[in-house]
C-alpha positions as CSV (number, residue, x, y, z in Angstrom):
1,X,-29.3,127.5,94.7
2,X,-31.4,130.4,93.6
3,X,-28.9,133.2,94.4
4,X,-26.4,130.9,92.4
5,X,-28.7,131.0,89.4
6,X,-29.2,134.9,90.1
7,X,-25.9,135.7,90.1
8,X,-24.8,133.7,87.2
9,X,-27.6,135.3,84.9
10,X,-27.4,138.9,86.1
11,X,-23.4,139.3,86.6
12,X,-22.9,138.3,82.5
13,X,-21.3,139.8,80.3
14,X,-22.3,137.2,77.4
15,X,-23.6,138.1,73.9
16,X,-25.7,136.1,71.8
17,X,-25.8,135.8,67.8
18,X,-29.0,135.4,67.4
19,X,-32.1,136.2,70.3
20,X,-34.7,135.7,67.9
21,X,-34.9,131.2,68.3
22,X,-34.6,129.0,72.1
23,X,-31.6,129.4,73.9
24,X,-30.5,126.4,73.3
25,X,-29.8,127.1,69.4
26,X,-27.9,130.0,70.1
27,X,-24.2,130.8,69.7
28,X,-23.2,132.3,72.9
29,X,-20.5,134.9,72.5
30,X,-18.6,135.3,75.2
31,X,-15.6,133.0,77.6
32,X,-15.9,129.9,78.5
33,X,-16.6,130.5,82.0
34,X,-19.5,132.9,81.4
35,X,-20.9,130.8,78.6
36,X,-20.8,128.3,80.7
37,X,-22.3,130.2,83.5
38,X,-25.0,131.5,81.5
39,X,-26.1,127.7,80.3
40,X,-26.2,126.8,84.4
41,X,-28.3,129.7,84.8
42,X,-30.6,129.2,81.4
43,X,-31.0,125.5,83.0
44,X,-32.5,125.8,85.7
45,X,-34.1,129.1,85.1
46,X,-36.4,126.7,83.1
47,X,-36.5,124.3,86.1
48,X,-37.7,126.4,88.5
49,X,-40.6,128.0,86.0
50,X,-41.8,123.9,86.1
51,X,-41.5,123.1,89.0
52,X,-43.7,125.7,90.8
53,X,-46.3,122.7,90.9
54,X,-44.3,120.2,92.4
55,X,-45.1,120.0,96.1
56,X,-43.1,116.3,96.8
57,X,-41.5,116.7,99.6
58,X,-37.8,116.0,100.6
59,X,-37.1,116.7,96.9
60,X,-34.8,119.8,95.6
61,X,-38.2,121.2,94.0
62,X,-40.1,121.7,97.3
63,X,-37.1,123.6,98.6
64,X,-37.6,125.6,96.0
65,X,-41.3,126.2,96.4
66,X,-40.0,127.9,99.8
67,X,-38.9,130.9,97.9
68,X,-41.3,134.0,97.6
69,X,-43.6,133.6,94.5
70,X,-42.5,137.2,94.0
71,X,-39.1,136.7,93.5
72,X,-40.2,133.9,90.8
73,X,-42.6,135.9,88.4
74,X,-40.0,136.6,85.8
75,X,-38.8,132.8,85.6
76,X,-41.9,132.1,84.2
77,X,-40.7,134.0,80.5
78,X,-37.2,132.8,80.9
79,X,-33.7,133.7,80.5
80,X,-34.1,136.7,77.9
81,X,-36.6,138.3,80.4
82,X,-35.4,137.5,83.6
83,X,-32.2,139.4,82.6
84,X,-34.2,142.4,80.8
85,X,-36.1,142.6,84.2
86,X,-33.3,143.4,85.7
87,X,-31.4,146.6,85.1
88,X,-27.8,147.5,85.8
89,X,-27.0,150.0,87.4
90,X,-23.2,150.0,87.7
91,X,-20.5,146.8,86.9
92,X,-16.9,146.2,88.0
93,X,-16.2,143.3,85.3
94,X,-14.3,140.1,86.0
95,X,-10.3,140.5,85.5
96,X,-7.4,138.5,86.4
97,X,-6.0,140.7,89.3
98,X,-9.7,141.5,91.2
99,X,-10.5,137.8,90.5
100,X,-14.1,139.1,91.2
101,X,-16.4,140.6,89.5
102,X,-19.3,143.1,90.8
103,X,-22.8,144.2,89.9
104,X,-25.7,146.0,90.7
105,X,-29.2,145.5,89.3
106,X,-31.8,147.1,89.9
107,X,-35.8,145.6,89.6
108,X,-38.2,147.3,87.2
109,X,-41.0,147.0,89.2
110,X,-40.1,147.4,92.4
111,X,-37.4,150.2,94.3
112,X,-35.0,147.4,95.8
113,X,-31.9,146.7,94.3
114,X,-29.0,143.8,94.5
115,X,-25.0,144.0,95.0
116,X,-24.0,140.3,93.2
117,X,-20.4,139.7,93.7
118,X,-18.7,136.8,91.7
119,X,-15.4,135.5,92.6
120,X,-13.6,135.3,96.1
């Protein structure tokens, strides 16, 4: 799930109107399918912040509490920062022929860096 969420943040393209109120009273700019994407991702981007303290077991939320707290730390400020934390380095957008799109971020505070793919 979390690579899901990582990919549907990072490889946007979406625009808001307005970044200065919650995302959910913003107009999101963009297609349906990356507006749509970026909503999943907003979602649960907030999920995971809360549920770092949820240790039930069996449950979706401990599963989550299996990924490295480092890889977490920017959920904590949400969607604007987690995205901001997370430079890009070079983009091949979504179009109807690739029917994939292609990213690379790199991580502010660290030297790694991620090839997200979207698509087939």
């Amino acid at each position: 799930m979390r690579e899901m969420i990582d990919v549907a943040a990072l490889n946007s393209r979406v625009k808001f109107n307005r970044t200065d109120v919650p995302f959910e009273q913003r107009e999101i700019l963009g297609d349906a399918t990356e507006t749509g994407l970026a909503k999943f991702a907003a979602r649960w981007l907030v999920t995971l912040s809360s549920s770092r303290g949820d240790e039930s077991e069996g449950s979706e939320k401990a599963e989550i509490e299996k990924v490295d707290e480092d890889s977490l730390a920017p959920l904590d400020q949400g969607y604007d920062l987690f995205v901001k934390g997370h430079q890009k380095v070079f983009e091949i957008p979504f179009n109807s022929v690739n029917k994939w799109a292609l990213v690379v971020v790199s991580f502010f505070s660290s030297f790694f860096v991620w090839l997200l793919l979207f698509g087939r």
